[in-house]
SEDO-742305 format. One record per residue: residue number from 1; residue in three letters; x, y, z of N, C-alpha, C in turn. Coordinates in steps of 0.2 Angstrom, whole numbers. Atoms other than C-alpha are relative to their C-alpha. Example, Ala and Ser with C-alpha at 12.3 -4.5 7.8 and 13.67 -1.06 7.14 Angstrom:
// SEDO-742305
{node 1,"ALA",{4,-6,0},{62,-22,39},{4,6,0}};
{node 2,"SER",{-4,-6,-1},{68,-5,36},{-4,5,3}};
//
This chain:
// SEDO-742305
{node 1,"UNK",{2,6,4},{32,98,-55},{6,-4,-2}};
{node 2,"UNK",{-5,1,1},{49,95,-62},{3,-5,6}};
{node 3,"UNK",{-4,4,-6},{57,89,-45},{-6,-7,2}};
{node 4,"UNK",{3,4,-2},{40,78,-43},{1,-6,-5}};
{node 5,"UNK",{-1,4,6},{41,70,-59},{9,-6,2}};
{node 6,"UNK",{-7,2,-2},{62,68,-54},{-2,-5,5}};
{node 7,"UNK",{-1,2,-6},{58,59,-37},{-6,-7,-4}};
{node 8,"UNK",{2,5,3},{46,47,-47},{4,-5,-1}};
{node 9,"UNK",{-4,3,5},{59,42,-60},{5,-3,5}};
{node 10,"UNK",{-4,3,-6},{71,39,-43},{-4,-6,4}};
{node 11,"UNK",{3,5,-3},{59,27,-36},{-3,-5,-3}};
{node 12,"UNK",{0,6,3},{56,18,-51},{5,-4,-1}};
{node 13,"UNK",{-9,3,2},{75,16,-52},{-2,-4,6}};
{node 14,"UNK",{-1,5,-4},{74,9,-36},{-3,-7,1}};
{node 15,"UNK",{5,7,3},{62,-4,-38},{0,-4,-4}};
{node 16,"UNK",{-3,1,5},{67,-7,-53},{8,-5,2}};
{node 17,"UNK",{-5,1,-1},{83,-11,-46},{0,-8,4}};
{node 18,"UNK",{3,5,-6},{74,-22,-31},{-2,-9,-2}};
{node 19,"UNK",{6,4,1},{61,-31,-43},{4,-9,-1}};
{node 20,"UNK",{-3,10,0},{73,-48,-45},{0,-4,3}};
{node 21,"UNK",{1,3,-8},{74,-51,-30},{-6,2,6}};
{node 22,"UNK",{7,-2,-5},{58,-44,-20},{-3,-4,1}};
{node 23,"UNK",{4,5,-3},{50,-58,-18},{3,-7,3}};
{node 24,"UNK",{-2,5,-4},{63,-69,-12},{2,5,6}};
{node 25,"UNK",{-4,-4,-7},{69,-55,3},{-6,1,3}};
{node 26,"UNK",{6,0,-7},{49,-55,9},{-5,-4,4}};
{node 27,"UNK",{3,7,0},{44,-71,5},{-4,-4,6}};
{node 28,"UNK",{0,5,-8},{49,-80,23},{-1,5,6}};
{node 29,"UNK",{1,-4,-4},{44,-62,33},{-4,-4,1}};
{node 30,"UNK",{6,3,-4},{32,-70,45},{-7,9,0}};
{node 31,"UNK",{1,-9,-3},{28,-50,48},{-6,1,-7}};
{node 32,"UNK",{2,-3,7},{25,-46,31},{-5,-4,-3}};
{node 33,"UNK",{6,2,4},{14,-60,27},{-9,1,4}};
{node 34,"UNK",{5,-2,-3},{4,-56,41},{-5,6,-2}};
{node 35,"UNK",{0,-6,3},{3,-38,33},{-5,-3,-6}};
{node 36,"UNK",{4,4,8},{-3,-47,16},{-5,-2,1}};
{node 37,"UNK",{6,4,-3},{-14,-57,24},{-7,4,2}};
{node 38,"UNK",{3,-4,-4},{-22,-42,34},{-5,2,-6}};
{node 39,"UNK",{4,-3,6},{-26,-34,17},{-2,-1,-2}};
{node 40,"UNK",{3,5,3},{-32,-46,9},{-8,0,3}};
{node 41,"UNK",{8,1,-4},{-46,-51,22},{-2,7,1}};
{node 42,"UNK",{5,-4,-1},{-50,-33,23},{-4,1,-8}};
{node 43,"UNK",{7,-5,7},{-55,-28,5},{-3,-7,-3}};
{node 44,"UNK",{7,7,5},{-62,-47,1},{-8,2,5}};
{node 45,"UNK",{5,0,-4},{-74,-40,16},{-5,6,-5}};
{node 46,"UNK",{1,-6,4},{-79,-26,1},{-1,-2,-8}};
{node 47,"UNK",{0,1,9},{-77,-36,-16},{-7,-3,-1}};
{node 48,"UNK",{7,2,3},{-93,-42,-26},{5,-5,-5}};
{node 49,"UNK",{-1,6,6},{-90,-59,-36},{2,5,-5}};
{node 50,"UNK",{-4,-2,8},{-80,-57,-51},{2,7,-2}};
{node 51,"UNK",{-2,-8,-2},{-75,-36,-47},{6,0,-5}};
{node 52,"UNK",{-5,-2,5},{-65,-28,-61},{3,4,8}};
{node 53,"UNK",{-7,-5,-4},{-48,-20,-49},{2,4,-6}};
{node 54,"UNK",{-3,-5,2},{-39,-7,-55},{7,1,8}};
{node 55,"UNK",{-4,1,-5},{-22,-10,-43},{5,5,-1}};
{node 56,"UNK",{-6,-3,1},{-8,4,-41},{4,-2,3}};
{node 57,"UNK",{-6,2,-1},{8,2,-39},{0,-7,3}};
{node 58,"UNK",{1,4,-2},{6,-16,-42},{6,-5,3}};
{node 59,"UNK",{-7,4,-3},{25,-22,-37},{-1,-6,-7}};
{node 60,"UNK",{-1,5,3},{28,-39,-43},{-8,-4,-1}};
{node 61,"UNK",{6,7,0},{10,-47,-43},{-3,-2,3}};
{node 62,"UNK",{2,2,-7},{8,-55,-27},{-6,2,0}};
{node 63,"UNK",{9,0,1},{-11,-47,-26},{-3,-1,-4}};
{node 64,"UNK",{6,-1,7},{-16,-46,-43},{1,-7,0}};
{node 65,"UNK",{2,6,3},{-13,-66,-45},{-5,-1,6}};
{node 66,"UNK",{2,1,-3},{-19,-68,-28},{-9,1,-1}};
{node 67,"UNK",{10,2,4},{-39,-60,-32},{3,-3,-6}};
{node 68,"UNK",{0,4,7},{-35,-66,-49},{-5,-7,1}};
{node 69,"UNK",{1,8,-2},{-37,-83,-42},{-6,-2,5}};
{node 70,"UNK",{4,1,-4},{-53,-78,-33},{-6,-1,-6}};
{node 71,"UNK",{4,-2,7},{-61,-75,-53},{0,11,0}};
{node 72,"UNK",{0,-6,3},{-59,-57,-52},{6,3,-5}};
{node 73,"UNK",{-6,-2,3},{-50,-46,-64},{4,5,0}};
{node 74,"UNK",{-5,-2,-2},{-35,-36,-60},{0,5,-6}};
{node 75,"UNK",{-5,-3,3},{-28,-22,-70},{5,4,4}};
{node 76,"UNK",{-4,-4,-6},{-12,-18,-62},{6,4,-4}};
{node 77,"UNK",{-5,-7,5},{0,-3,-67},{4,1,6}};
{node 78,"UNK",{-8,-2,-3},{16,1,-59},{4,4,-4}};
{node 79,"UNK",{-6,-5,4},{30,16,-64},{6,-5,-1}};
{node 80,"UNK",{-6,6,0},{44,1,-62},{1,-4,-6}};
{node 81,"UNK",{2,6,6},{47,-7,-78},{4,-6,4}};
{node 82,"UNK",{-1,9,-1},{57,-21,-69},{-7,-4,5}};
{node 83,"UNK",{5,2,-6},{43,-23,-55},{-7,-4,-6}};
{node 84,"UNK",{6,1,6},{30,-24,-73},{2,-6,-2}};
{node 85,"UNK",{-2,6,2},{41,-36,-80},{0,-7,5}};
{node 86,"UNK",{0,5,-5},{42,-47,-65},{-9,-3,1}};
{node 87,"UNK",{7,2,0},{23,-48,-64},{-2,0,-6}};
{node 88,"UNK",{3,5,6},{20,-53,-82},{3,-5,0}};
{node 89,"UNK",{-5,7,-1},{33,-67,-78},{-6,-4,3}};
{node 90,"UNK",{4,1,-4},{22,-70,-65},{-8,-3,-2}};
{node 91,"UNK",{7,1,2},{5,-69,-74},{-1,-5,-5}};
{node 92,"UNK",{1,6,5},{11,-81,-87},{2,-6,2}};
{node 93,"UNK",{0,7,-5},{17,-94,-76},{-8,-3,6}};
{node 94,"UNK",{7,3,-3},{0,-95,-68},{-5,-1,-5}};
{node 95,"UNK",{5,4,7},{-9,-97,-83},{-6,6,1}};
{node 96,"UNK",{7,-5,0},{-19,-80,-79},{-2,7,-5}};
{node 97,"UNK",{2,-7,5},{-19,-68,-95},{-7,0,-3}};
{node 98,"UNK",{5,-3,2},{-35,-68,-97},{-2,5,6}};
{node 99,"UNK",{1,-2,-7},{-37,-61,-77},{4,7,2}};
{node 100,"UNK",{-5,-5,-1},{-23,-51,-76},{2,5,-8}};
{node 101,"UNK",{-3,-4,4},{-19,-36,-88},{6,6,4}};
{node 102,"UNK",{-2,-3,-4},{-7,-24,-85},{4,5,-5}};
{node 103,"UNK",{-2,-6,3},{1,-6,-88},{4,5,2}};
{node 104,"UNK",{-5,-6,-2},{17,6,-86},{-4,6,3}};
{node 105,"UNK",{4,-8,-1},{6,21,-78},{5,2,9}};
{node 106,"UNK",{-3,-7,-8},{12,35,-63},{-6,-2,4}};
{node 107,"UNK",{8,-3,-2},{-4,34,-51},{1,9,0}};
{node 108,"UNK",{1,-7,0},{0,53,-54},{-2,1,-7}};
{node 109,"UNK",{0,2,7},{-3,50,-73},{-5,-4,-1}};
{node 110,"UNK",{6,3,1},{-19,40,-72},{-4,4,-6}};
{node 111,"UNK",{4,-5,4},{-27,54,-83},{3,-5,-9}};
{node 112,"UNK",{-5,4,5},{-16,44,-96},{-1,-6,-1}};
{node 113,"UNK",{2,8,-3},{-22,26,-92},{-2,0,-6}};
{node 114,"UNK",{4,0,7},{-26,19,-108},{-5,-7,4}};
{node 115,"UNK",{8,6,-5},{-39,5,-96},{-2,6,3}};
{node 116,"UNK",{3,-7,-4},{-49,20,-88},{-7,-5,4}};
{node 117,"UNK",{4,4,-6},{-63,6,-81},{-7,1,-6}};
{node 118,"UNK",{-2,1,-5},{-72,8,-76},{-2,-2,6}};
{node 119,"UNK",{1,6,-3},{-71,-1,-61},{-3,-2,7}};
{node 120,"UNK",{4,2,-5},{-78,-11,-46},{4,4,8}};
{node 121,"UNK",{-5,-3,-6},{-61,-5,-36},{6,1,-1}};
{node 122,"UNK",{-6,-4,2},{-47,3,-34},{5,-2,6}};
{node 123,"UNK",{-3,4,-6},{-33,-5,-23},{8,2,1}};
{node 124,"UNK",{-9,-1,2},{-13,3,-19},{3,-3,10}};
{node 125,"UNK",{-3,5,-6},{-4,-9,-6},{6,2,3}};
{node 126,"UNK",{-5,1,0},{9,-6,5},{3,5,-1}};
{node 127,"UNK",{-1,-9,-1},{10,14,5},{6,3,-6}};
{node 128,"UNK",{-3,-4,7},{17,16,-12},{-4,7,-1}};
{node 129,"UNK",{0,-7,0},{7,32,-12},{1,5,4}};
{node 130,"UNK",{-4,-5,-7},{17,39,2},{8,3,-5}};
{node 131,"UNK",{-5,-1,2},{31,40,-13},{-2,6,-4}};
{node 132,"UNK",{4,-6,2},{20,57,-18},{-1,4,4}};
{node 133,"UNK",{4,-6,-4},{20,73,-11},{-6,4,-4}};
{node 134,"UNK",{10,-2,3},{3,77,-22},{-4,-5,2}};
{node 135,"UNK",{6,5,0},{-8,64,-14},{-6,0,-1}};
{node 136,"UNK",{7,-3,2},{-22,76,-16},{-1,0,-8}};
{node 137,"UNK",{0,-1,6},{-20,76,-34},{-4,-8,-3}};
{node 138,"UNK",{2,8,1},{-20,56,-35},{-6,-2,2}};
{node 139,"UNK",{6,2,-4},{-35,54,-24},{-6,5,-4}};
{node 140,"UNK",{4,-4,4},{-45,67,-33},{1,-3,-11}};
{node 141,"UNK",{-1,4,6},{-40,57,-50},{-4,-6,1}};
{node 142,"UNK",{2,9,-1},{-49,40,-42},{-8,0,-3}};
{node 143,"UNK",{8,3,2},{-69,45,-44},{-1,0,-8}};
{node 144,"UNK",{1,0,6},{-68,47,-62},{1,-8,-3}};
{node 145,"UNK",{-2,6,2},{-62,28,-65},{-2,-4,5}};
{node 146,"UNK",{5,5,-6},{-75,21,-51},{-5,0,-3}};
{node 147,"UNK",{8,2,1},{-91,14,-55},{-2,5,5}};
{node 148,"UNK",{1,-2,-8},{-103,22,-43},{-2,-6,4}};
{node 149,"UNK",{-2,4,-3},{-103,14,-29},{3,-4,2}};
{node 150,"UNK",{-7,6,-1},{-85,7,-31},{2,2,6}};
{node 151,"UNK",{-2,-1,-7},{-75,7,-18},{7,1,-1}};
{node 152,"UNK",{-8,-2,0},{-55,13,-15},{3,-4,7}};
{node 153,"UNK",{-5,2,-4},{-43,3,-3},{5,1,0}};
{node 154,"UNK",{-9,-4,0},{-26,12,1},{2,-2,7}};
{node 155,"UNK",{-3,0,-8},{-14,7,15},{6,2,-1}};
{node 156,"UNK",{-4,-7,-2},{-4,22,20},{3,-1,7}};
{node 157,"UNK",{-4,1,-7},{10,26,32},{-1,7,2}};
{node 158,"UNK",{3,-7,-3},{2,40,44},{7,2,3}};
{node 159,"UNK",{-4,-5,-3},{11,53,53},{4,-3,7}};
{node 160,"UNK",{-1,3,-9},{11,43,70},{2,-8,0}};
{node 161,"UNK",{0,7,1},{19,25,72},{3,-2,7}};
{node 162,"UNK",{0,2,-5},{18,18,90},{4,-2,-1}};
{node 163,"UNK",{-4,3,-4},{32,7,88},{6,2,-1}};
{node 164,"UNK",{-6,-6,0},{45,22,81},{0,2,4}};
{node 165,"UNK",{-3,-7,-5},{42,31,95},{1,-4,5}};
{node 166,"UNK",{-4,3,-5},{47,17,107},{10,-1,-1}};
{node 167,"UNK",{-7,-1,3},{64,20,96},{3,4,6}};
{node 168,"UNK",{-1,-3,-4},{64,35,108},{5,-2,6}};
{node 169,"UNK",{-4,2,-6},{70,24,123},{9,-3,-1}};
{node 170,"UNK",{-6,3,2},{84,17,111},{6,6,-1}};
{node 171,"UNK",{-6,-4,4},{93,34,106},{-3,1,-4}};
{node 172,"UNK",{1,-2,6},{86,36,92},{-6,4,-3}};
{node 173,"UNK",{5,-5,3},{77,50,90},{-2,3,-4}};
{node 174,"UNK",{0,0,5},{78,54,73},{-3,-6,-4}};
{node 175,"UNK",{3,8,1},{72,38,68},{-8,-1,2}};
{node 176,"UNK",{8,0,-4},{56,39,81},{-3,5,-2}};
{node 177,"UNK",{3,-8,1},{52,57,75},{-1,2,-5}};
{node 178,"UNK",{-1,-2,7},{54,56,56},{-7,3,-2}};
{node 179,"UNK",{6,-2,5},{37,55,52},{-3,7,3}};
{node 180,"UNK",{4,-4,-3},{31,70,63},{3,6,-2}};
{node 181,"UNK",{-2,-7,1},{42,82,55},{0,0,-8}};
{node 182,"UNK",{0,3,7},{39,75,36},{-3,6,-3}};
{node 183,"UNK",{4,-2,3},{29,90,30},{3,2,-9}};
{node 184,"UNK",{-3,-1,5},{43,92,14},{4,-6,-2}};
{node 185,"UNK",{-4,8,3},{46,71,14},{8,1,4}};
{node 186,"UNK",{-8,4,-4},{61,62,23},{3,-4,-7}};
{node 187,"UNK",{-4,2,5},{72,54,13},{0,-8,2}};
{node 188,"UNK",{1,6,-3},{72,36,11},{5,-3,-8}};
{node 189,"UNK",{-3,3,6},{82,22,-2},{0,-6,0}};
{node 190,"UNK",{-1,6,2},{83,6,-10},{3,-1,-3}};
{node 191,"UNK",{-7,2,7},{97,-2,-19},{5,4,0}};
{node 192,"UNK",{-6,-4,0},{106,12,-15},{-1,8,-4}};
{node 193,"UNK",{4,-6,5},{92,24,-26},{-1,6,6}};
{node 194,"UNK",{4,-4,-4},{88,39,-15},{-5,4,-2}};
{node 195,"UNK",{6,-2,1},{69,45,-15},{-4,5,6}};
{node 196,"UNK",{1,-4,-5},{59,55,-4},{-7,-2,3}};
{node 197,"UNK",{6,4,-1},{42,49,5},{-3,4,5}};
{node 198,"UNK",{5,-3,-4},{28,56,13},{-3,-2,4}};
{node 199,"UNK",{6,4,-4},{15,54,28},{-4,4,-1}};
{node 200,"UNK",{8,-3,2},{-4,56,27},{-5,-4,7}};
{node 201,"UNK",{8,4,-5},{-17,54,41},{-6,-2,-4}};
{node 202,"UNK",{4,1,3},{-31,46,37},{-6,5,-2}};
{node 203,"UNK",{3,-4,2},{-39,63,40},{-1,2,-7}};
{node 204,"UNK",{-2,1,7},{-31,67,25},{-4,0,-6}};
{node 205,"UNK",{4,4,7},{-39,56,13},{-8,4,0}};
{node 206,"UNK",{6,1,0},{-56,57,20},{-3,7,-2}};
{node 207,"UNK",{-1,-5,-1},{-54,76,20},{-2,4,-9}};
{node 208,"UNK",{-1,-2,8},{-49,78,0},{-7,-7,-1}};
{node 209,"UNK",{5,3,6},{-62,65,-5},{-9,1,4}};
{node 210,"UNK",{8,4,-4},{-79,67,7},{-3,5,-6}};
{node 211,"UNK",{3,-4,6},{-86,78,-8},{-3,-7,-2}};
{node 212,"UNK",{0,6,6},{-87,60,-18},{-1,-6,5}};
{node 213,"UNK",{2,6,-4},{-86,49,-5},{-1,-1,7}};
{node 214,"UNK",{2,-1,-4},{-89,41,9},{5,-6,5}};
{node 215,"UNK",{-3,5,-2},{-79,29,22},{-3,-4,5}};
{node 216,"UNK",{1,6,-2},{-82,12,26},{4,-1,5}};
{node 217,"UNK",{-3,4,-7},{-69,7,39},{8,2,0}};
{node 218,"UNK",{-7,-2,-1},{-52,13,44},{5,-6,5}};
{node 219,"UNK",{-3,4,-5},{-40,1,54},{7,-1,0}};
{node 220,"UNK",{-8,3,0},{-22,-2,60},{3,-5,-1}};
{node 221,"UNK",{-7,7,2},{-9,-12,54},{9,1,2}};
{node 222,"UNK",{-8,-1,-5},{7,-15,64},{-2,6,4}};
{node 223,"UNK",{-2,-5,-6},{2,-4,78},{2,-7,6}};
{node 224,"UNK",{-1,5,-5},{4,-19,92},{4,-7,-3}};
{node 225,"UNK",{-7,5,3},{13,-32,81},{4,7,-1}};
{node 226,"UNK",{-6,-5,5},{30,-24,76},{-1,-1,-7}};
{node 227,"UNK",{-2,0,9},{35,-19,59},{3,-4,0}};
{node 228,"UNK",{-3,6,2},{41,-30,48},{6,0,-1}};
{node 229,"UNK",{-8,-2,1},{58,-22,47},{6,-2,8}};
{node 230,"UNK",{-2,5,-7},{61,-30,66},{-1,-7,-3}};
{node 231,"UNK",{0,5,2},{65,-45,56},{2,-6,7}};
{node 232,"UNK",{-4,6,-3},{66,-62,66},{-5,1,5}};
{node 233,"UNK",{5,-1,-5},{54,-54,79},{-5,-7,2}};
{node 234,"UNK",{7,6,1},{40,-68,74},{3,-7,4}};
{node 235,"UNK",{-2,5,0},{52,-80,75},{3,-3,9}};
{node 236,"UNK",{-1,3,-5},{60,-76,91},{-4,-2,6}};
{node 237,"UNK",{6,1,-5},{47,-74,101},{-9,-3,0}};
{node 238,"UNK",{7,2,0},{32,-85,97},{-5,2,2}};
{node 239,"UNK",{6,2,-5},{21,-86,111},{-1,10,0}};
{node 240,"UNK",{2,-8,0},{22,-65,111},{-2,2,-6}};
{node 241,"UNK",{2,-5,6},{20,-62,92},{-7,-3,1}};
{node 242,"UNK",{6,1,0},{5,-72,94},{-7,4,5}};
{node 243,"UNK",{3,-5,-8},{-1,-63,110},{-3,5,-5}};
{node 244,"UNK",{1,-6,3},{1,-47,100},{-4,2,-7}};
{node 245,"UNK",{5,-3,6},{-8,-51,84},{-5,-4,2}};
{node 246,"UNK",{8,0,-4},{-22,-57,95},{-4,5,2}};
{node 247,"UNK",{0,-5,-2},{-22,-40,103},{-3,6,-5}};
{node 248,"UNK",{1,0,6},{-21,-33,87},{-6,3,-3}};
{node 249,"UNK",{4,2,4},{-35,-40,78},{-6,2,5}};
{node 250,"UNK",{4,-1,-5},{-45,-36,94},{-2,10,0}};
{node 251,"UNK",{0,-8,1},{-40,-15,93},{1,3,-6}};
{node 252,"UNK",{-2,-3,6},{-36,-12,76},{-5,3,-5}};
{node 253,"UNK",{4,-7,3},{-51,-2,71},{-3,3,7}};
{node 254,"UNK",{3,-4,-7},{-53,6,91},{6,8,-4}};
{node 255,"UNK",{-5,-5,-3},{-46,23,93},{1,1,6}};
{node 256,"UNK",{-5,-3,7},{-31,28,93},{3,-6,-2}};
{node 257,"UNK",{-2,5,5},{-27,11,87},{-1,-2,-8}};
{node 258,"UNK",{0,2,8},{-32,12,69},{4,7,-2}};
{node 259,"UNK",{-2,-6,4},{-23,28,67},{9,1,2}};
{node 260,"UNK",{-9,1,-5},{-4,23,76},{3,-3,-2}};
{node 261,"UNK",{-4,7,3},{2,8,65},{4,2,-3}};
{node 262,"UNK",{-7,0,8},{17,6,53},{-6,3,-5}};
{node 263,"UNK",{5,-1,5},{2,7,42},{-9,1,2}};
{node 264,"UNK",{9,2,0},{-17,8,41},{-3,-2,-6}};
{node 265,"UNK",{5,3,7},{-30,2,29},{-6,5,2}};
{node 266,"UNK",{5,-4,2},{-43,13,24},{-4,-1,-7}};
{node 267,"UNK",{5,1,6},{-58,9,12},{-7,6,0}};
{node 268,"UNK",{6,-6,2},{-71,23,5},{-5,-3,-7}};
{node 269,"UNK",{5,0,6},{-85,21,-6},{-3,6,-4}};
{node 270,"UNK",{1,-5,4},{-89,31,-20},{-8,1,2}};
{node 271,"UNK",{8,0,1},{-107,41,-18},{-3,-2,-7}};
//
């Protein structure tokens, strides 16, 4: 528990470290707003007018204003006090404190949430809970702070990522292989913080929660577009990025294309 707690406190350092500038280094990613974008239209495909959220690991904001501004209301909690601060900056420049609340919490510390809901939905973006080796614990924490009938959206970084294993052809196999040998986390950094991160198939999830719930819809992201960490990619080849997130949108909930991406999106409904 001790080392788990440790590996938190090192990734809110790093984030913390990031949160002044994270949104100008992702801003003009062509990649990444695709990414944003993706998830977005998946879980408006699942919200009800005016849905209380409950967002983990909310970063800077970027979502919570985002539904904010659709009339739903947001409570988002993040470990990162500079990432918290950056998103109140954020919430009071938009003029949204009545819309947006928000909370220092662990999502492994939910039990301690002083907003407990409960809510319409539940939403962690962008594989913040891959920086847990108990995801079983966090996911078994969700149905107590869901309506019934809510719903949960997590986009997680699986075990398998199609366009790491074309690394392979680079030399790089280390790099192509991380995740398939991740059972005790790979090590990973920001700012210069070093933290540990996990992968989780979607089995996974559906495995620890089908007791309570049930799933709506699974699908890939960045399996056919590249990741967004192939910076410039967008830019340098148009007519192909465009190809590829046509492709994409076409396979991205087929198998094994919803299960091969940098990321996936997975939505569950509470029984």
């Amino acid at each position: 528990m001790e080392a788990i707690i440790d590996n938190e406190q090192y990734a809110a350092q790093a984030f913390t470290a990031q949160s002044g500038i994270f949104d100008v280094l992702y801003a003009g990613n062509t990649i990444v707003n695709y990414k944003r974008s993706r998830v977005r239209e998946h879980i408006l495909k699942y919200l009800q007018p005016q849905s209380s959220i409950l967002e983990l690991n909310s970063g800077t904001g970027e979502d919570a204003v985002f539904f904010a501004g659709m009339g739903h209301q947001i409570h988002a909690t993040d470990i990162s006090e500079g990432m918290q601060y950056q998103l109140k900056a954020k919430v009071e420049s938009n003029g949204l404190d009545n819309l947006i609340s928000n909370e220092l919490c662990s999502f492994t510390q939910l039990n301690q949430l002083k907003n407990k809901g409960p809510y319409d939905h539940i939403f962690s973006n962008f594989a913040g809970l891959n920086c847990t080796g108990e995801l079983d614990k966090v996911l078994l924490s969700l149905p107590q702070l869901l309506k019934r009938g809510g719903k949960i959206t997590l986009v997680i970084l699986p075990k398998f990522c199609l366009w790491e294993l074309l690394l392979l052809f680079k030399g790089k196999f280390k790099t192509a292989t991380r995740r398939w040998f991740s059972s005790n986390g790979v090590k990973a950094h920001v700012e210069g913080t070093h933290f540990t991160c996990w992968y989780y198939n979607p089995s996974y999830i559906t495995n620890t929660l089908k007791s309570s719930f049930d799933v709506l819809a699974v699908e890939g992201l960045c399996t056919i577009v590249p990741p967004s960490y192939l910076e410039g990619f967008a830019e340098k080849y148009p007519k192909i990025y465009k190809t590829l997130t046509a492709l994409e949108d076409r396979l991205k909930k087929t198998w094994p294309f919803r299960v091969m991406g940098d990321y996936y999106i997975i939505t569950l409904i509470k029984k």
